[in-house]
Each structure stands twice: as structure tokens, then as C-alpha cells.
C-alpha positions in Angstrom: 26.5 82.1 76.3 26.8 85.7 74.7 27.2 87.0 78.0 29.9 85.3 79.1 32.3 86.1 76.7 32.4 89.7 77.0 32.1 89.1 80.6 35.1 87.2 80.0 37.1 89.0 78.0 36.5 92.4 80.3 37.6 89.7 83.4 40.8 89.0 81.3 41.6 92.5 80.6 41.7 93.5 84.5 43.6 90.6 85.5 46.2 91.8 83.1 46.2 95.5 83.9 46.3 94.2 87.3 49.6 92.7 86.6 50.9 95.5 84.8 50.0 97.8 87.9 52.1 95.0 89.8 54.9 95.2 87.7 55.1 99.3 87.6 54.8 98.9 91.4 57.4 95.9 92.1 59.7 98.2 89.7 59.4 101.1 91.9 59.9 99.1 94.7 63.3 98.2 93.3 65.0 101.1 91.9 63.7 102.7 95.6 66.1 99.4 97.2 68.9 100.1 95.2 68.7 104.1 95.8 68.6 102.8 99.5 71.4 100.7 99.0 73.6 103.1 97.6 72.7 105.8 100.0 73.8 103.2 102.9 77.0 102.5 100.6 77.9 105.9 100.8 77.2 105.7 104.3 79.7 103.0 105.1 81.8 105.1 103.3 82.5 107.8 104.9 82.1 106.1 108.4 84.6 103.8 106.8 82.5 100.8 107.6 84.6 98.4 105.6 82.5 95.4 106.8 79.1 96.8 106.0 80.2 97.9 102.8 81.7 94.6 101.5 77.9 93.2 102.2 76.2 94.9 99.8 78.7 93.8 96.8 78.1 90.5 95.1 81.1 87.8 95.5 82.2 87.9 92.2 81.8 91.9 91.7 84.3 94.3 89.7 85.6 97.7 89.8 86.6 99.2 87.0 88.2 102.8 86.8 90.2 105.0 83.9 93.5 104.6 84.5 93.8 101.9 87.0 93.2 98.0 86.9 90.0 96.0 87.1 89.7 94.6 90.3 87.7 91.9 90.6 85.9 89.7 93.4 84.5 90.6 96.9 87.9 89.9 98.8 90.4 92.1 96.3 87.5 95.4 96.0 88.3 95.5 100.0 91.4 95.0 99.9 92.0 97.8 96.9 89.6 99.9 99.5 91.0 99.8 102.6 94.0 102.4 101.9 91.3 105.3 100.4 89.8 104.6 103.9 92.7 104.9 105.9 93.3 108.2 104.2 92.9 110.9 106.9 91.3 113.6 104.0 88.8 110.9 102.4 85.4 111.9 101.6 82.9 110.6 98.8 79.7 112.0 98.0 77.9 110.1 95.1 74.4 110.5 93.6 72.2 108.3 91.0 70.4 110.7 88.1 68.7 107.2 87.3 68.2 104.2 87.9 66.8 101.3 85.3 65.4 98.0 86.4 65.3 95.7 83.5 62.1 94.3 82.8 63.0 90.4 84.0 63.7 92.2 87.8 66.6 90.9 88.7 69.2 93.2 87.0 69.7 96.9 86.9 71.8 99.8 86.7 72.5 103.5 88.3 74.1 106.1 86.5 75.7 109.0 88.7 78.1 111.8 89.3 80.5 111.7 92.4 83.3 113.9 94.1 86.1 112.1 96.1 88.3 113.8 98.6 91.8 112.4 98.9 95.5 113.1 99.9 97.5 113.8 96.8 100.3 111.3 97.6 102.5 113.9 95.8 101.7 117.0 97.4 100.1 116.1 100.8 97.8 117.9 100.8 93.8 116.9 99.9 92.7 117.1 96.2 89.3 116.8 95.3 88.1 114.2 92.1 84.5 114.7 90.3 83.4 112.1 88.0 80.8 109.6 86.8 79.7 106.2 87.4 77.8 103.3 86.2 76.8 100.8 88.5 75.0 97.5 88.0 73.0 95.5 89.9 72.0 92.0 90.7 68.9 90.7 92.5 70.2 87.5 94.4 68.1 84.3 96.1 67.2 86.5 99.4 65.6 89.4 97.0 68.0 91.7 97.9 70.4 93.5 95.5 73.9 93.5 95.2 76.5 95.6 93.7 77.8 93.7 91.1 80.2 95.8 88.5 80.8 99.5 89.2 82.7 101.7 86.9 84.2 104.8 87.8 85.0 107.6 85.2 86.9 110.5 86.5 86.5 113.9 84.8 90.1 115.3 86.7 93.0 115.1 84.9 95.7 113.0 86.1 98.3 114.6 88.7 101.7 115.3 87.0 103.7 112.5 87.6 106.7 112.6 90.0 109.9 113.5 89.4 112.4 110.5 88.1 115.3 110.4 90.4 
């Protein structure tokens, strides 16, 4: 009988570093999903994929930037989206520094920098916008993450507004 409870207690203590291990690993797993994810958002981007990027957003997601209302739901991000797509001089480049998976797995966040290429609706001509972001993330039923509130910060000052006539 004193055997078994050392025996036991060493037993216990694998099985629970064994879960750990599990959890580092199922982490890992995820923050490498959502860096996929957002590599195949950027994608869509700038092949203007409108479709495929409206799937990896949840229903009820927001976008929130400086300057500019919060748009909120599936159906009015694409449809605040579609005109930076048309736009013949659009490019976006965007990269997560890091990525935090909250411990109960089914919510995290990126943080990143970005530079957008647009028309100037003033000028005509392109004009390039560098920023941050914050992104969050849900894990839904299927396992898969969704985009769920991403908030833009741009570090360009605001184009001089137009002339009053």
C-alpha cells in the first residue's frame, strides 16, 4: 500500500503535464490558424475576392477605424468594402507582431502594422496609409476562427479637406 501512492502521485503528475503539453500544443495550433487566416485575408484582398473574404468574418463582426464610423455586421463590412476594392490603385499589406490565444481557446487577438494603397479622391492620384491594427478572434462550432472585431488605427494624417464652394 506504500507503493502505490507514490506510484500514484508520480502517475498523476504525467497525466497533468501531459495536459499542459496538450494545451501549449493546441495553443500553437491556434495562433498558427489565425496567422493562416489572416495571410489568406490579405490574399482575398488584393485579389479582391470579396466572397472569400466575407467568409472568414463572423456575422455579427465590427470594423472600427479613427475617423470614420463603426460598421457593424457581415452584410455592411462588405458593403463598406466593396468601393476600396473597386479602386484601381488598392493595395494592402498587413502583418501580425503577435498573436494571443486566451487560455479558454476560443478567443484571441492579433496586433499588427499595415500600409494601404489608395486613390486620393481629392488629388487622383494613389496615396499610401501605414497604421496599426487589433484584431479579435472567435473560435466558432466548426473549430474554425472568425474575424470578429477589427480596429484600424492609421498613423497618416488626414488629407486637407476640400475646398468649400
Amino acid at each position: 500500500m506504500n507503493r502505490v501512492a507514490p506510484l500514484t502521485a508520480v502517475a498523476l503528475c504525467l497525466m497533468l503535464s501531459g495536459c499542459k503539453a496538450a494545451s501549449d500544443a493546441e495553443a500553437s495550433k491556434d495562433k498558427d490558424a489565425i496567422l493562416q487566416l489572416e495571410a489568406e485575408q490579405m490574399n482575398d484582398f488584393n485579389s479582391k475576392n470579396i466572397t472569400a473574404l466575407m467568409a472568414g468574418y463572423a456575422d455579427d463582426a465590427a470594423m472600427i477605424s479613427v475617423g470614420g464610423p463603426t460598421v457593424k455586421g457581415k452584410q455592411a463590412i462588405e458593403a463598406a468594402t466593396k468601393p476600396m476594392l473597386s479602386d484601381p490603385a488598392f493595395s494592402l499589406q498587413f502583418h501580425a507582431y503577435d498573436v494571443k490565444v486566451a487560455k479558454s481557446g476560443d478567443l484571441a487577438y492579433t496586433e499588427g502594422t499595415y500600409t494601404l494603397t489608395l486613390t486620393n479622391p481629392m488629388t487622383r492620384q494613389p496615396m499610401t496609409d501605414k497604421g496599426s491594427y487589433v484584431t479579435t478572434y472567435v473560435k466558432v462550432v466548426d473549430g474554425s476562427w472568425k474575424l470578429k472585431t477589427d480596429v484600424i488605427v492609421s498613423q497618416t494624417p488626414p488629407p486637407d479637406a476640400p475646398p468649400q464652394q
